[in-house]
N, C-alpha and C positions, 0 to 999 in steps of 0.2 A: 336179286335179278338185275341185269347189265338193262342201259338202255333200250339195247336190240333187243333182248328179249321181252324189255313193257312193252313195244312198240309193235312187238306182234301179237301178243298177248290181246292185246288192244282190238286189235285187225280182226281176232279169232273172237272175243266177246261180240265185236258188233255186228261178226254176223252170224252168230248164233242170237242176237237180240233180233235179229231182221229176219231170222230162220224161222220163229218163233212165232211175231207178228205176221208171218206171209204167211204161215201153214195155214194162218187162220185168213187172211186177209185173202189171198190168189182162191184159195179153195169158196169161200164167199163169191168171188168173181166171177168161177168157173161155172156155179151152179146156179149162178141168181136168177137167170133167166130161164133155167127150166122151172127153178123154187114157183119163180113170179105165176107160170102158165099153170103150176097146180094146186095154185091158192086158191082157197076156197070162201070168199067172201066178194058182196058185192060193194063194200063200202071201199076196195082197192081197187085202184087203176092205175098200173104202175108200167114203166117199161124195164129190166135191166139194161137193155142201150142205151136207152135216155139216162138212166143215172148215171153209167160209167162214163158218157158226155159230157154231164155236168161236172163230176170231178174231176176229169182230164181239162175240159174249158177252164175254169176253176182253178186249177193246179196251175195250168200255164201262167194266167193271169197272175196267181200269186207268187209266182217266183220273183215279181218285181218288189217285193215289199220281206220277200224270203231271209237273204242277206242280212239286212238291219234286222231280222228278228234272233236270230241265229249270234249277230254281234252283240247285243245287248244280253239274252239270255244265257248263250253259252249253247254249244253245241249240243253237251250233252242233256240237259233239261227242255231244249227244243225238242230232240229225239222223244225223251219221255211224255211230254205231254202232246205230244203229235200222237202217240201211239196209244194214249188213253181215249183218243178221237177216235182212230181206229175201231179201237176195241166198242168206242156207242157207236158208230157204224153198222159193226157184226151184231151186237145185242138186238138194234132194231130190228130186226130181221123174227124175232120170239116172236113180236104180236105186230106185224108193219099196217101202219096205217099212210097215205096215199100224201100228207103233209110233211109226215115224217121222214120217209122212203127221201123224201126231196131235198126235204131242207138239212138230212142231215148228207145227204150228195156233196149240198155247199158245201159244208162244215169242213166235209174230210179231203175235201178237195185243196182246203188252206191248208191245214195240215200234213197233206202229202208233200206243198214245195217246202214248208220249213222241212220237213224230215229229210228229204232227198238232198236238200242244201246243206243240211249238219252231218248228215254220212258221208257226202263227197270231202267236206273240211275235214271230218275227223279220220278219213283216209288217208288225205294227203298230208297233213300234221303230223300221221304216225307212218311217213315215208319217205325212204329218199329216191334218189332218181335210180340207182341200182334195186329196190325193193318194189317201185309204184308195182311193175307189173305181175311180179309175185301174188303183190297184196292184196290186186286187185282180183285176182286168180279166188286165192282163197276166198275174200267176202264174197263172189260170186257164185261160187261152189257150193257152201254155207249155206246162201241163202235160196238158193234153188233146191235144199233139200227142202224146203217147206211145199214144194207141186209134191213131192213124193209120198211126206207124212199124211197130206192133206187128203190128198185126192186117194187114197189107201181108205181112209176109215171110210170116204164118199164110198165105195167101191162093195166094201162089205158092208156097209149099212144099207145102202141102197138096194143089191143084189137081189134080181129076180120082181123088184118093184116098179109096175107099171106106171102106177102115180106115187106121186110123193106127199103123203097125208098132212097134215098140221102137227100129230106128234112127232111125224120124223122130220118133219122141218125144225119145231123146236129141242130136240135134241140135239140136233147137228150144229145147231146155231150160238147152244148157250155152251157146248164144248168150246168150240170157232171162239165165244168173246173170252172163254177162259186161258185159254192158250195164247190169247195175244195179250192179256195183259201182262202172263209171266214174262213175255219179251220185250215187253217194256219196263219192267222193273231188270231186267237183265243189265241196262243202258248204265244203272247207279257203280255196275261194277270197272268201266270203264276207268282206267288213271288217266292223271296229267302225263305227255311224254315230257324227257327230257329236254329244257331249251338247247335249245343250237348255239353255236361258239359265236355267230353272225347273227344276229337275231332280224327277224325276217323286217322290211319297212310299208308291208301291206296287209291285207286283211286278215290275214293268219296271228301278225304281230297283236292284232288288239284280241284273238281267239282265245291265243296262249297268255294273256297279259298277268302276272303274276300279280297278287294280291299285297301289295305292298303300299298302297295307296286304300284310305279310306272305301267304303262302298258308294257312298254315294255320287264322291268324285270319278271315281270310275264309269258308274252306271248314265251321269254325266256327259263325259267323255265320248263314249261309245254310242249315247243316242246323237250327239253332235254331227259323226259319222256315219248317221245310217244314210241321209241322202247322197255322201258320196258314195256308198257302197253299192247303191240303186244307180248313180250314174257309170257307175266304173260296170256293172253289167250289160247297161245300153253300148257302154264303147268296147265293149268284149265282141257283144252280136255283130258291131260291124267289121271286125278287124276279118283279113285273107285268111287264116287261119279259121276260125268260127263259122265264117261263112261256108266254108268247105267242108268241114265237118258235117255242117248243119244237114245237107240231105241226108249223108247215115244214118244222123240221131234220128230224121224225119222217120226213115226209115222203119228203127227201130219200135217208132211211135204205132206202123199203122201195122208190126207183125204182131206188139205186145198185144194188139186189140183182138186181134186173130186167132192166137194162140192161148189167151186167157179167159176168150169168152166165145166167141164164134163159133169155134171149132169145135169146142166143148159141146154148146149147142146144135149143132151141124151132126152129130153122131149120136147124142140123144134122142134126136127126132129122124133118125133111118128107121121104121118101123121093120126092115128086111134084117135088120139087127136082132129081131125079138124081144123077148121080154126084158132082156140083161140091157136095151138099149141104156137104159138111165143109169144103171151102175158103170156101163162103159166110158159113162162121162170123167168119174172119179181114176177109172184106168188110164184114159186117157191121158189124163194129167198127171199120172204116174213115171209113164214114160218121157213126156216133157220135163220131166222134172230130170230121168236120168239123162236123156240128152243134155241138159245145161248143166248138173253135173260133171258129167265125163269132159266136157267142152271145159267149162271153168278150172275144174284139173290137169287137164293136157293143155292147154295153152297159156293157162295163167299161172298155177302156182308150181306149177314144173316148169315153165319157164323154157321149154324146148323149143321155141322158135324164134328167140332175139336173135341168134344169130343171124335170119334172114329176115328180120323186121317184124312190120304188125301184116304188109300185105297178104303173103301167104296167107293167112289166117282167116283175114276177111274176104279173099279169094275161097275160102272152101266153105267158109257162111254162106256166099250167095250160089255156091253151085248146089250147096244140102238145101237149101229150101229150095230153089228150082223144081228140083227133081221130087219136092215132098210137094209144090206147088201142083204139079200135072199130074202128080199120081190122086192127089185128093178131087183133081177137075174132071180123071178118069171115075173115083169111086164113090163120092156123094152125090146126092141129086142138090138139082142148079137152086131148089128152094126150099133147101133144109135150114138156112140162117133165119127164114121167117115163116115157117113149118108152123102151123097153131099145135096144142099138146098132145094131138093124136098122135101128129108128126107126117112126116112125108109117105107120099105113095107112088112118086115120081121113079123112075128107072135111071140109075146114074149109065154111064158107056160102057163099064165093066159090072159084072155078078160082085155087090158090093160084098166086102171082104173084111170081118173084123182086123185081121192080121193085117192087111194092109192101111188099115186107118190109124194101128196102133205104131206102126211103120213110120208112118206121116209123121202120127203125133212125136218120134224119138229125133226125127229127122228137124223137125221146128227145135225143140229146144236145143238140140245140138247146133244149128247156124245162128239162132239167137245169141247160145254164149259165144258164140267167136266173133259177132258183132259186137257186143256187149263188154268182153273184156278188154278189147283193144280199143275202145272208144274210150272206157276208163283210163285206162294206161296213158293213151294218147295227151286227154284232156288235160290228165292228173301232171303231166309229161311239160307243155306248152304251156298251161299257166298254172304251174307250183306258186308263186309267186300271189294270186288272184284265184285262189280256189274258189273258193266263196261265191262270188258272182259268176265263176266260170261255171261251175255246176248246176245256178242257176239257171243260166242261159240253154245249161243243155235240157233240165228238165223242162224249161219252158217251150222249146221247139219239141221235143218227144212229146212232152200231154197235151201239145195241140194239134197235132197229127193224130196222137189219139182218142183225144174228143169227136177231131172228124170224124174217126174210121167208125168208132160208137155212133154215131150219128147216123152215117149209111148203111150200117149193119139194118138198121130197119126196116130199109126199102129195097137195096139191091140184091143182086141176084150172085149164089157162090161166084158164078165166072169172072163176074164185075168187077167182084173183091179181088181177087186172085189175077186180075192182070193189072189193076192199080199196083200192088205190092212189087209186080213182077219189074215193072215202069220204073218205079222209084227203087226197089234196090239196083238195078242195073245202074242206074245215075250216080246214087249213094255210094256204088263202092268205085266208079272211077274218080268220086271228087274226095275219096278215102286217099285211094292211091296220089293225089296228087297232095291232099295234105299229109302226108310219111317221108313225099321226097320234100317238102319245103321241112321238117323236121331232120330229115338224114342230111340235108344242105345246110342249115343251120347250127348242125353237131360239126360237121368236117370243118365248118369256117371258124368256130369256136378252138378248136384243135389247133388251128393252123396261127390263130392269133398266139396260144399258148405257149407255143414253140420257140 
């Protein structure tokens, strides 16, 4: 097999390792806080917003310390052992006790920035500037099949179940940790790609570092480096570039909150739903799953819109949730995010409408990947050179936007939510649009030098 071919190869293992770990991971997310309301013991006192707070706070936080873990251990054994956290994440969930729920919140909170900092490096490692957006297409694609598998078995397991007892919590939970660990032993299949003719002179160079030099010397070497690595991501967050990105990712932070748990919850508790309300939870997330799908296919790994840039693209992300935004404000009631387990009795503006909520939910995941896969691109795009800390920096603004939005999921009211997101993506994608032209200006003046 040619280079190109390990190099996508590569592309296609990791996100089938990330496929793998989400089906069990996103599906956990999606259902925790209904799980939490029909638990039955009073020695818990748990919230699912406060834990996805804690891990998103958490996450951000440790994006700064991300990098130098990811340089020293290798990308790929970050991935893996981030994703055995994962997996006691999901496990605790068998028998949760109110210590555990929390501390192991922290836990996977540190584990999610190494994980998200060794995917982004081992994306842009296995790409060039003709491939990022392809590539980025596919791991996106991939790995949004996990809302599909997941929220499926939620769908028929659940079906026609008014509460969710403790045996079907613990069935659904000990599948969830099994399924994520197969996608972390997935990670072991990953190769080294081919070095480059120019071997790179920043964080990538010490990623790829060929083992030709003793271990310890190396291991050395690389921890020498971890504080510049941690500084070289503070001077990333300030550059024009970064800062401009940074509202979409913001962005990104407060729909993943929305669309991974909220919503979920928000159609659970329509009691005008009936009794399939809780199974709906898992449908729901069905069709999220094929809108980031179809999105991750049509604009990523088809590759059908370079010819008119990333804008496009992010122009029809913020008009699909728009319009999934007002139709959901027309068809849930205003107190279904904090609905206790009976659920709401509230009258949303329209005769609420399963078919339109499942509408909603296709419409999210479809503006989410075209957020998502051009922000990849873009990032992978701008600092090839600085992967490492650049990916940091992004997950560090995205999990703290969505630690916020987990935060006020507990108090405020659907409308609340729904015109914060509405705020900040309108900002988000004009300070998109202006960082694509400081990139399409920095391509033509590159060209013009070449000439």
């Amino acid at each position: 097999m040619g280079p190109e071919g390990k190099t996508l190869l590569n592309i296609i293992i990791l996100g089938f390792g990330f496929m793998f770990m989400f089906t069990a991971f996103q599906t956990c997310g999606n259902i925790e806080q209904t799980v939490i309301k029909s638990f039955n013991s009073t020695e818990f006192h748990g919230s699912g917003y406060t834990s996805m707070a804690i891990i998103y706070g958490v996450f951000s936080a440790s994006n700064l310390i991300a990098p130098s873990v990811v340089a020293v251990i290798g990308p790929q054994l970050s991935m893996f052992f981030s994703g055995l956290v994962y997996s006691g994440y999901i496990a605790m969930f068998i028998h949760p006790y109110t210590w555990s729920f929390y501390t192991a919140s922290v836990v996977v909170g540190i584990a999610a920035a190494i994980l998200w900092t060794a995917q982004g490096n081992l994306l842009t490692i296995n790409s060039t500037d003709a491939t990022i957006g392809r590539n980025s297409g596919i791991f996106w694609a991939l790995l949004q099949f996990s809302l599909f598998f997941g929220n499926m078995y939620i769908y028929f397991a659940w079906h026609g179940h008014v509460h969710i007892s403790d045996k079907d919590r613990q069935t659904v939970f000990i599948s969830l940790t099994v399924i994520s660990l197969v996608g972390s032993f997935l990670f072991f299949l990953i190769q080294k790609p081919e070095p480059e003719a120019t071997p790179s002179e920043a964080s990538e160079s010490l990623l790829q570092t060929e083992s030709t030099e003793s271990a310890p010397i190396i291991i050395a070497q690389l921890t020498d480096m971890c504080p510049l690595l941690t500084e070289k991501a503070l001077q990333l967050s300030v550059t024009k570039e970064m800062l401009l990105l940074s509202i979409s990712i913001a962005y990104t932070g407060l729909e993943l909150t929305f669309y991974s748990g909220v919503y979920g919850t928000c159609i659970g508790a329509m009691t005008q739903f009936g009794n399939d309300a809780k199974s709906l939870i898992g449908l729901s997330g069905i069709f999220i799953g094929l809108g980031e799908i179809l999105g991750g296919g049509v604009f990523g790994m088809l590759n059908k819109c370079n010819r008119f840039g990333r804008n496009p693209v992010v122009l029809l992300g913020l008009i699909t949730h728009f319009v999934a935004f007002y139709l959901i404000f027309l068809n849930i009631a205003s107190d279904a995010p904090i609905a206790p387990e009976e659920g709401t009795h509230l009258q949303a503006y329209i005769t609420p409408s399963v078919e339109v909520a499942l509408l909603c939910s296709f419409l999210l995941g479809l503006g989410d990947s075209c957020f998502n896969t051009q922000l990849l691109s873009i990032v992978g795009f701008m600092f090839r050179e600085d992967s490492a800390p650049a990916f940091a920096v992004f997950k560090f603004v995205q999990s703290i936007t969505a630690a916020l939005a987990f935060f006020y999921s507990n108090y405020l009211l659907l409308h609340w939510q729904l015109l914060i997101m509405v705020v900040v993506g309108f900002l988000g994608t004009l300070s998109f649009f202006v960082a694509e032209w400081v990139v399409v200006s920095s391509r033509r003046d590159t060209d013009y030098d070449n000439i």
